[in-house]
Wavefront OBJ file of the C-alpha trace (Angstrom):
o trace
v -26.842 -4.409 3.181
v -26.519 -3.331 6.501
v -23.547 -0.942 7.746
v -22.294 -3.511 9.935
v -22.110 -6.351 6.902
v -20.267 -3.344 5.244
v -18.061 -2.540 7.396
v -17.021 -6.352 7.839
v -16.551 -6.671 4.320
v -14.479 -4.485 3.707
v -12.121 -4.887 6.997
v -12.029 -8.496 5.585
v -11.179 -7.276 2.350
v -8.611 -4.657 3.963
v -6.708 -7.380 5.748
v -6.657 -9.826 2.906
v -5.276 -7.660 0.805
v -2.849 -6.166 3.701
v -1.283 -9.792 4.112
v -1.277 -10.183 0.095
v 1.006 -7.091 -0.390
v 2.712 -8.212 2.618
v 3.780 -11.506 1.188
v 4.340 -10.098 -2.441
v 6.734 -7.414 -1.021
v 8.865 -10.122 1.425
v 9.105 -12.343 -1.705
v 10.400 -9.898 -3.839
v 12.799 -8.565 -1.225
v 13.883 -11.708 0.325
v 12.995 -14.907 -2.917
v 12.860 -18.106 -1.219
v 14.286 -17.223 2.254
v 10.990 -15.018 3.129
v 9.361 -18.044 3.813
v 11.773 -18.954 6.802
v 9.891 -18.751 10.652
v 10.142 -16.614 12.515
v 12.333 -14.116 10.242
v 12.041 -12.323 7.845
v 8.383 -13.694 7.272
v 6.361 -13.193 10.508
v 7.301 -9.453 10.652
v 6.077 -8.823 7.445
v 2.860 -10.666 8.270
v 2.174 -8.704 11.464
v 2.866 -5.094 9.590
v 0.321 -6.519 6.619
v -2.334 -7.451 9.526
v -1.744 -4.203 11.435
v -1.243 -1.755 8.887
v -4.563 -3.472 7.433
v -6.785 -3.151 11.131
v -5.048 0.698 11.171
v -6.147 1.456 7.900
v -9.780 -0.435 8.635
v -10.271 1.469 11.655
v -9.080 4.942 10.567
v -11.322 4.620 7.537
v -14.562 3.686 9.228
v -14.217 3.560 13.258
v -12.059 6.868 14.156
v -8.849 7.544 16.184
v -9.952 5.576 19.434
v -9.010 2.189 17.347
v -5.943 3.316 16.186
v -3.992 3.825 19.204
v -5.573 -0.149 20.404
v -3.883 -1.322 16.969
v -0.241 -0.015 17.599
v -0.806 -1.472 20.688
v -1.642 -4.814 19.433
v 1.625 -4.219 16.997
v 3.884 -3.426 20.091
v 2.489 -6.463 21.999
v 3.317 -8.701 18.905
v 6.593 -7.099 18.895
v 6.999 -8.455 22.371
v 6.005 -11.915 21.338
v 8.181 -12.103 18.854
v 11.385 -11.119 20.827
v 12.434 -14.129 22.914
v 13.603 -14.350 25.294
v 12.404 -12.117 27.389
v 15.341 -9.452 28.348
v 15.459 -6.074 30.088
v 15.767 -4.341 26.876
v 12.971 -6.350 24.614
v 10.395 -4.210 25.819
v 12.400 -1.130 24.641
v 12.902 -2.942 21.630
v 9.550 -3.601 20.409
v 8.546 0.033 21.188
v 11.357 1.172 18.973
v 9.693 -0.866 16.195
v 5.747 -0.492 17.075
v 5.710 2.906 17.855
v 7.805 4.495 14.334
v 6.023 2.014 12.334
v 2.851 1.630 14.050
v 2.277 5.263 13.707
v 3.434 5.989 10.276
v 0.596 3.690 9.111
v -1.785 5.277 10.886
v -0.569 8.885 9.626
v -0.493 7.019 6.299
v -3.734 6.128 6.833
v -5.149 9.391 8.055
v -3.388 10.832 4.498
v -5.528 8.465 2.360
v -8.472 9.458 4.276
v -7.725 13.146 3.850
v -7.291 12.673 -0.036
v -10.066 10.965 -0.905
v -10.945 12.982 -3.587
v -8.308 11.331 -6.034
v -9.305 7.889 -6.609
v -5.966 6.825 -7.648
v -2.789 7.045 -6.686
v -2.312 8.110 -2.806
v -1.041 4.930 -2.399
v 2.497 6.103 -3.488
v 1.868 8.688 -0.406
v 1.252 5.705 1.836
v 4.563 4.150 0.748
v 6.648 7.895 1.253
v 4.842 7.824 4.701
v 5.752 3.968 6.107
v 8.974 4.589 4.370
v 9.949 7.140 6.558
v 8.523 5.465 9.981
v 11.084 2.454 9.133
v 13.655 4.968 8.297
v 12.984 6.444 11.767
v 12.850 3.514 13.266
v 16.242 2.086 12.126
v 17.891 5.119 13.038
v 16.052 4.800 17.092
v 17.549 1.085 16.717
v 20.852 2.150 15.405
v 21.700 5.077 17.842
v 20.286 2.436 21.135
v 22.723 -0.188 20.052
v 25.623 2.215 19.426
v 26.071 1.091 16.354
v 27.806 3.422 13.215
v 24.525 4.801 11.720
v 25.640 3.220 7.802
v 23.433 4.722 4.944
v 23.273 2.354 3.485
v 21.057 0.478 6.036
v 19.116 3.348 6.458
v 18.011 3.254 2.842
v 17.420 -0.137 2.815
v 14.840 0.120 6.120
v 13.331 3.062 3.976
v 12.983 1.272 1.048
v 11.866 -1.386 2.291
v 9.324 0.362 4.156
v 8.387 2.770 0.977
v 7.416 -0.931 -0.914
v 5.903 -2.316 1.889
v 3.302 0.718 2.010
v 2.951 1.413 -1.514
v 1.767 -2.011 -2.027
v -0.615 -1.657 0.680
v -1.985 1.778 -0.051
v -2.497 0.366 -3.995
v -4.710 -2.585 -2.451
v -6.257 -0.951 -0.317
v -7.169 1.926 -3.409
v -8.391 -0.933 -5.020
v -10.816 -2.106 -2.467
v -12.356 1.451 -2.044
v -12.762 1.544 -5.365
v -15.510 -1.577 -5.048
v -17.789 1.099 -3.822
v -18.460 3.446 -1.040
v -17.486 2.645 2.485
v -19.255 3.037 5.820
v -18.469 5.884 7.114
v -18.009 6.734 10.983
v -20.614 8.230 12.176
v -21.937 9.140 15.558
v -25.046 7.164 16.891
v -27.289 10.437 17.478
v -30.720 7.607 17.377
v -29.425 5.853 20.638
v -30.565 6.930 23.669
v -28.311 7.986 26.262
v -27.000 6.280 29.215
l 1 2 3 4 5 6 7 8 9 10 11 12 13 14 15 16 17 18 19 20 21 22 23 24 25 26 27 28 29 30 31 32 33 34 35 36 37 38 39 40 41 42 43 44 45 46 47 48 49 50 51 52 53 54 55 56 57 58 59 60 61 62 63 64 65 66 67 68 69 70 71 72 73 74 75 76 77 78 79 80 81 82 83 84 85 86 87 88 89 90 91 92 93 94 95 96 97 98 99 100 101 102 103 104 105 106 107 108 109 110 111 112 113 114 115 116 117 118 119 120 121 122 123 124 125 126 127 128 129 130 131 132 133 134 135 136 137 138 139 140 141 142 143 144 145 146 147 148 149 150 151 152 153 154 155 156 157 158 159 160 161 162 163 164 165 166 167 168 169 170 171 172 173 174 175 176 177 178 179 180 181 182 183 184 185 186 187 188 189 190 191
């Protein structure tokens, strides 16, 4: 099988199972009401598909993809704030940026421990926990709001499941066998 085939695979298999823990995690959070447009669904969704393409591109492509996927999570962000106001830009940065980059440090962890086969997913969910606990706190100190605990632990928590049940599916697909690696194409010629 070729490394491109491979690599498709298993960004295919990254994102399935990305929107799977997605869904599982809103359900059990939310029951019935998760599946209610835009919110509280269509966020989860775009942290499954992102966290997923982060994860995908840490793994196999290197840094220069990550940075384009909390990109594509900020722009989303935007999308998903109408209307348009002065301060939806600032915003969606306050989300995509703590959260966006928490899944990528997440994903750099996994990456970094692959020598246990089982069980860095509970250091994926510490890791996203804390980027939603950082990013609640941006949100709560730019609205003036009285910074409660008690939401603070429920972005965290919320956060924690969210990227524990990623990191255990995505465990589980690197346990189907050895993925392509990065590697630097030393056989083509230069330009």
């Amino acid at each position: 099988m070729s490394k491109t085939t491979r690599e498709t695979l298993f960004t295919i298999g990254y994102v399935a199972v990305g929107l799977i823990a997605a869904v599982a995690v809103g359900y059990l959070t939310f029951h019935h009401r998760f599946f209610h447009l835009p919110r509280p669904m269509l966020p989860f969704l775009v942290v499954g598909l992102t966290g997923a393409l982060i994860y995908a591109s840490v793994q196999m492509r290197g840094a220069g993809f990550v940075g384009l996927m909390v990109a594509l999570l900020f722009l989303i962000q935007v999308a998903m704030t109408p209307p348009i106001r002065p301060n939806s830009l600032l915003y969606a940065a306050l989300y995509a940026l703590p959260v966006g980059f928490a899944l990528a440090a997440a994903a750099y962890v996994q990456k970094a421990l692959v020598r246990f086969k089982f069980g860095r997913f509970l250091v994926m969910g510490l890791i996203v926990g804390a980027g939603y606990a950082l990013m609640i706190l941006l949100f709560l100190f730019k609205s003036h709001v009285d910074i409660r605990l008690y939401t603070i632990w429920n972005q965290t928590f919320l956060g924690a499941k969210l990227g524990a049940a990623m990191g255990l599916g995505f465990e589980l697909i690197d346990l189907l066998g050895p993925r392509p690696h990065h590697e630097p194409d030393y056989d083509r010629p230069a330009v």
